[in-house]
N, C-alpha and C positions, 0 to 999 in steps of 0.2 A: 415866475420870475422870467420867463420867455423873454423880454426886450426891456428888462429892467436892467440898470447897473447895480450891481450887488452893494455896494457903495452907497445908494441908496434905501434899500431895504433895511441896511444894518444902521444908516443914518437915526434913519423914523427907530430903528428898533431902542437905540441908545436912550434916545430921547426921551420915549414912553415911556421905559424902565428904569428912568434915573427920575424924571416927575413921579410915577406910579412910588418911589420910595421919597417923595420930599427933597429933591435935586433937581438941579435946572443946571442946563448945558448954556455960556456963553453963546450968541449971536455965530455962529459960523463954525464953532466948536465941537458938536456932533458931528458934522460933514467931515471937519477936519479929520478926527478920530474916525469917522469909518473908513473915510479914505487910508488913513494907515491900515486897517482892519483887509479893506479889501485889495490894497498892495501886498501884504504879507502871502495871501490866496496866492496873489499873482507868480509872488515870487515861487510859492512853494508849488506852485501848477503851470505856469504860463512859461516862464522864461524870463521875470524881470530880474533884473540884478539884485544883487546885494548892496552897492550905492544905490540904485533907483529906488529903494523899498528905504535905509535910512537916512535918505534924503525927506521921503514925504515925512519918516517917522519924525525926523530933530524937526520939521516948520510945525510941526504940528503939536508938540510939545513947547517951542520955542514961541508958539504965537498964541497957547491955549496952555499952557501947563500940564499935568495930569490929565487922566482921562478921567471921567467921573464912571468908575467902574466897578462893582463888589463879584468876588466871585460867587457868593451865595445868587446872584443874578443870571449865571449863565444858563441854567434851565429854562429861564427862559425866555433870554435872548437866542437861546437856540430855537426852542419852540415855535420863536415869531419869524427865523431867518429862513428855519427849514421847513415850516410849514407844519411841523410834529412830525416828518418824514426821518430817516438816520443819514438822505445827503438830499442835497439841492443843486437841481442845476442855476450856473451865475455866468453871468458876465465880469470878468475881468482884467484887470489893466495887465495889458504884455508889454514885451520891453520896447516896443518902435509907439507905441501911444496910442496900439489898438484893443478894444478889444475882447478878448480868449474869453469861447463859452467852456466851462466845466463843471466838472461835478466836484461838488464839497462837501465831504463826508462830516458827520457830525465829530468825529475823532479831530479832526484837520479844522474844523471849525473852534473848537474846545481852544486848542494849541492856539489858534490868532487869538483868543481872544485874552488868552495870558500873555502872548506876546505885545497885545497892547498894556494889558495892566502892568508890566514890568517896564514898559518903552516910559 
């Protein structure tokens, strides 16, 4: 993940994993939903706020609904983000609109990804 935006990764990963179970994500609606996914990172690693993270969260529910998401899925949307590793280094969004490499444990991964399923 060296010069990918994690935003991306988790995009493609949504996607698989919701076809791979007979779901399909609306036209722009994965991105949307990972972008929430990889704000939350941000927030909880980078520095972004607390409105900069439920600002992407309400467009993104507001433009796409729910996420199409099962928890029975996150093994292994973890598997596909982290590589099978327990963290992964990411790129993600900081609060000036750059940005922040870090590392995302799979604990901290876990947590976004319930915080999407409840957003």
């Amino acid at each position: 993940m060296d010069s990918i935006r994690f935003s991306s990764v988790l995009e493609q990963a949504f996607s698989d994993v919701a076809s791979a179970h007979g779901r399909a994500y609306p036209d722009g609606a994965a991105a949307a939903w990972a972008g929430v996914g990889a704000s939350y990172l941000g927030f909880a690693l980078c520095g972004l706020s607390s409105s900069q993270l439920r600002n992407v969260q309400y467009s993104a529910r507001q433009q796409f609904g729910d996420v199409i998401l099962d928890c029975k899925w996150y093994d292994t949307l973890k598997a596909a983000c982290l590589n099978g590793d327990d963290y992964a280094d990411a790129l993600l969004p900081g609060p000036d609109g750059s940005l922040c490499r870090c590392r995302v444990s799979a604990d901290l991964f876990l947590e976004m990804l319930d915080f999407c399923r409840e957003g």
